[in-house]
N, C-alpha and C positions, 0 to 999 in steps of 0.2 A: 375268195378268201373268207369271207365272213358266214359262207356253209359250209364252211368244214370246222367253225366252232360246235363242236359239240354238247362242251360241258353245260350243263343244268338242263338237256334235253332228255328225253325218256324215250326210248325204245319198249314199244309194247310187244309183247309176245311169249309164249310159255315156256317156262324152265324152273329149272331147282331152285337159281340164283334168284330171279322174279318173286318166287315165294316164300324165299327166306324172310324175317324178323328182319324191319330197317335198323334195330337196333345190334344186331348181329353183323351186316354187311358196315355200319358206321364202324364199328370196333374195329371190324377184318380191314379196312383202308386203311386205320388209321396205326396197326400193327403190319399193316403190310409196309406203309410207309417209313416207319422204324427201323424195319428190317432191313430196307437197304440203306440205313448208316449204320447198323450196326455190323455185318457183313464187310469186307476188307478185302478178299481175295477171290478169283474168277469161280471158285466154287459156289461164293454164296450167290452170285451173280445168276448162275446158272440153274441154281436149284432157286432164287426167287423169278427167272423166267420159266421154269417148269411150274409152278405154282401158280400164276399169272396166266399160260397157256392152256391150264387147266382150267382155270375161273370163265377166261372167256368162250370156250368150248362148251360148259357146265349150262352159259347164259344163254346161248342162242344170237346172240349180235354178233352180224356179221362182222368179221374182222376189220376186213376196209373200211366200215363204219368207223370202228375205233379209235385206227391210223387215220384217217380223217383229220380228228382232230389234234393232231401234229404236225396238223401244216400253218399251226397258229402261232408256233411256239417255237419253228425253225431262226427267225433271229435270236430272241435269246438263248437258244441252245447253240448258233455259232459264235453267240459275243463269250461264251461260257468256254466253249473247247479252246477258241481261238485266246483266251486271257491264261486260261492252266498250260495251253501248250507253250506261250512262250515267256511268261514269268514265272514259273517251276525252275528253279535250281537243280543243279545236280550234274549226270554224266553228259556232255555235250553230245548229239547225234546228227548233226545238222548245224553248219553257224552260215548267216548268209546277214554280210554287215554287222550291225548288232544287234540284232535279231538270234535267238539260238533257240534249237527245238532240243529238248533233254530226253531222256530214256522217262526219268519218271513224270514231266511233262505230260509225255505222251501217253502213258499210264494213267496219269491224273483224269487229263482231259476224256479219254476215253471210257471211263469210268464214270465222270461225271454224266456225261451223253447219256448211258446208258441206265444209269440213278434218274436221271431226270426225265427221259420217255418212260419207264417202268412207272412214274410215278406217275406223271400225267394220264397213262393208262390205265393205272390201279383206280385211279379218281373214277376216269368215266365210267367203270365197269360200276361203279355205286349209284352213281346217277343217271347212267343210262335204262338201270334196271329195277330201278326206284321211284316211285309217284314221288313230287315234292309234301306232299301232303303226309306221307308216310317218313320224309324222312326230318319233318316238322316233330309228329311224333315221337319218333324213335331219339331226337337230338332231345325234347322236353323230357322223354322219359330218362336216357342216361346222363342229365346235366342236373339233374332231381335234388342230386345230396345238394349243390351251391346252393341251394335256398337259405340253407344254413349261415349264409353267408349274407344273405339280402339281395343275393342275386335277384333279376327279375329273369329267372329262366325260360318264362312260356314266353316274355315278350320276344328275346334274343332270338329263340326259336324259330317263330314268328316274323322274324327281320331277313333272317337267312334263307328261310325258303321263300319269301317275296322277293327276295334278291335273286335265288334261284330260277323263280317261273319267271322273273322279268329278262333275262338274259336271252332267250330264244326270242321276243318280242321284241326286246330294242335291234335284234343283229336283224329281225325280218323288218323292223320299222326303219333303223340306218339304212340295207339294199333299196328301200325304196324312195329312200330320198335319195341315194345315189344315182339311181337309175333317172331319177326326175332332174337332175343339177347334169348331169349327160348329155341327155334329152335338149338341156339349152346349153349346152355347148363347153361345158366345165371339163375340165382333164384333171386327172387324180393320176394320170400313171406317168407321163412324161415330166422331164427336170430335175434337177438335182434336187436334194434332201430336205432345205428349206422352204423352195418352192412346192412341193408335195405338201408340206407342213401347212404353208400359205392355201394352198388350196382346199386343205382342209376344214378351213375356217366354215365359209359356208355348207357345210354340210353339218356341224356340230353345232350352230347356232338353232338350228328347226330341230334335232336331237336332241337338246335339252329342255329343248320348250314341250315339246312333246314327252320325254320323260316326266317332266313335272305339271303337267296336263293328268297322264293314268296316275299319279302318285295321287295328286287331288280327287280325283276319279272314285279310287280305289277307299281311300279314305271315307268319300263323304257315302260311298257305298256302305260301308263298314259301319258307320255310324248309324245310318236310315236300319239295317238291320238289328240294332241294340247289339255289336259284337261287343263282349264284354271276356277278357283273358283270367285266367286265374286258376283258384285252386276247385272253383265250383262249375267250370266248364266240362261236359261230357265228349265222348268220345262214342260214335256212331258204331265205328269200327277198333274196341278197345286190343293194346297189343298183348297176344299172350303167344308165349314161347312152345311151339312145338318142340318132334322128338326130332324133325330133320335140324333147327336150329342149335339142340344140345350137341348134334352130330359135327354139323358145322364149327363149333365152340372144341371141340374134341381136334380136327384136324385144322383148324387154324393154332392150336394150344403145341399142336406136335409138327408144326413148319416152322413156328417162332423158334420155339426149344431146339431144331436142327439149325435154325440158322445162325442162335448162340453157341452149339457146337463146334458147328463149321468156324466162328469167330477165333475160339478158345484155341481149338487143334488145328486150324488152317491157315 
């Protein structure tokens, strides 16, 4: 279970998508993810999995890579179907005691499922094809104007892609303490829900001590180096916008625009 979390992991390899502006691909998740609430009817649905099936063809990542990481996220996607299918109001289609499955229940719920994998796959297609260092970047450069604000934008930045690269590290550092608490005889899969919970325990005690172990690590790294964030920090690799990212900026500007179409007239 804990490899087939995908997100904050990077797939390397060459494609259009790989050499886009992080600042381009932040935007396009974060419009793509708009889009499927603003969208209402199996049109928009459809034309945002045509756009999606594009991206990830575009990327070079294999598919089952992607789907991978939806097998992280199968409980809350059936505590989600299973709460819209049977507390939706509406036409009755189904009553079994008082339990009742409705017309738009079922519409609801399905709906939702399919909002909610679109989404999590729209994520990875950003981070799988994304350095976190890039997308460090690309978040300092488009959160720029908050300074205006007293934001500390490069720290924030800063925070989120360390939170990034640490996620493939603690799920490869947890397997190996699970594999060690096995090894002496510990069970995680047998018993009911509590007892799994209980069992849990030792495993999450060495988990956080080791989390806050590389935190201290990482720190006193940071420091031995003079890192110092701000407005006089350079940039090895500065971000400038090619013609492929204006291009990109073009047809992500005329997906949005259909998909508030499709809203209005469908």
């Amino acid at each position: 279970m804990l490899r087939d979390i995908t997100l904050g992991q990077y797939y390397q390899t060459e494609s259009v998508i790989h050499k886009l502006d992080p600042r381009v691909k932040l935007v396009a998740t974060i419009c793509f993810i708009i889009s499927l609430f603003v969208v209402k009817s199996w049109v928009g649905y459809v034309a945002a999995a045509a756009f999606l099936a594009v991206m990830i063809k575009l990327s070079n990542v294999p598919f089952k890579y992607m789907v991978k990481g939806m097998k992280a996220i199968v409980f809350i996607l059936l505590i989600t179907v299973v709460f819209n299918l049977f507390l939706t109001p509406g036409e009755t289609l189904v009553a079994v005691w008082k339990l009742r499955i409705t017309r738009e229940g079922l519409e609801l719920a399905v709906m939702m499922a399919v909002r909610l994998s679109f989404l999590i796959v729209g994520s990875s297609v950003m981070t799988l094809t994304t350095t976190p260092n890039s997308l460090t970047d690309g978040m300092e450069k488009l959160m720029k104007p908050l300074k205006l604000f007293k934001v500390p934008v490069h720290e924030v930045a800063m925070m989120m892609s360390i939170a990034l690269r640490f996620i493939p590290i603690l799920l490869e550092e947890t397997d190996k303490i699970m594999k060690a608490q096995i090894a002496r005889g510990a069970d995680f899969e047998s018993g009911n829900l509590v007892r799994k919970a209980k069992a849990m325990v030792p495993l999450l005690v060495p988990l956080f001590i080791s989390a806050f172990r590389r935190a201290n690590d990482l720190a006193m790294a940071m420091e031995a180096r003079c890192y110092r964030g701000g407005e006089h920090r350079t940039k090895m690799k500065p971000l400038k916008y090619a013609a492929r990212d204006r291009v990109a900026y073009g047809v992500l500007a005329a997906y949005f625009a259909l998909c508030i179409v499709i809203r209005i007239y469908l």
